[in-house]
C-alpha positions, 0 to 999 in steps of 0.5 A: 497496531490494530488501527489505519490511522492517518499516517498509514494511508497514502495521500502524498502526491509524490509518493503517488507519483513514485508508487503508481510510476516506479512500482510493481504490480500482480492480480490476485482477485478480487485485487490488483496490487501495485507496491514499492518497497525500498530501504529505510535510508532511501525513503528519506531522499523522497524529501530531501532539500525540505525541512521534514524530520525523518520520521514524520515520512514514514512513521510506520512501514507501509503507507496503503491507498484502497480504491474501487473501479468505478468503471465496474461498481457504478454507485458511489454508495456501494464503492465506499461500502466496499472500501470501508470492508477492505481497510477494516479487512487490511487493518486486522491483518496487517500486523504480518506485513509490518513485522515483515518489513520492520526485519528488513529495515524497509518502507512500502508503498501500497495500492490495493484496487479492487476491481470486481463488479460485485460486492464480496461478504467480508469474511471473503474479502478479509481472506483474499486481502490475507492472501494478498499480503502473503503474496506480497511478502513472497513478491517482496522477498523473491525481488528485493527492495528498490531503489528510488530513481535519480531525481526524484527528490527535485521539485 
């Protein structure tokens, strides 16, 4: 439970597509936070038509993307630096989000953007992304889950 491993990281264009166009989305800083959260029979229409098991789409509960703004870290170096703090940070505590969704039979979609121009110390950044997934759970609760829009699953 404690890695990121491949399967856990969004690099689907069309789960892309869906999360950045249907999803949801609040600020917490340093964070800005875009998910889509839908029922566990639902995520299985993403790909329907193809010959894609079911389980192989989503084999754990949430599927995350972690970017930086380069609009406000300017050097490559210290953008990757900080997304190496955020995913270690997501990985440790990710375990409330996981347990949250799996009593819900339901899958997520999720982008964390870090958007401030300095580098936070880990420990700071591992309690905003604690308050992020809290606040997540609450958004997630208080809204419900979604449904994929018609035609999503055509080419």
């Amino acid at each position: 439970m404690h890695t990121f491993r491949k399967n856990e990281r969004l690099g689907n264009y069309r789960l892309n597509s869906i999360l950045f166009s249907k999803g949801k989305h609040f600020f917490q800083y340093p964070f800005r936070v875009t998910y889509f959260c839908m029922p566990e029979d639902s995520s299985r229409k993403i790909f329907s038509g193809r010959e894609i098991p079911p389980g192989v789409i989503f084999q754990y509960p949430a599927k995350c993307v972690i970017g930086v703004s380069k609009h406000h870290v300017k050097k490559a170096t210290k953008r990757n630096h900080i997304k190496r703090m955020v995913k270690e940070a997501y990985r440790k505590n990710k375990s409330t989000l996981y347990t949250f969704l799996q009593d819900r039979h339901a899958n997520c979609l999720l982008a964390l953007i870090y958007v401030s121009g300095k580098a936070l110390p880990f420990r700071e950044i591992e309690k905003k992304v604690k308050g992020v997934l809290g606040k997540l759970t609450e958004e997630i609760n208080e809204g419900g889950l979604q449904e994929l829009p018609a035609g999503t699953n055509e080419d």
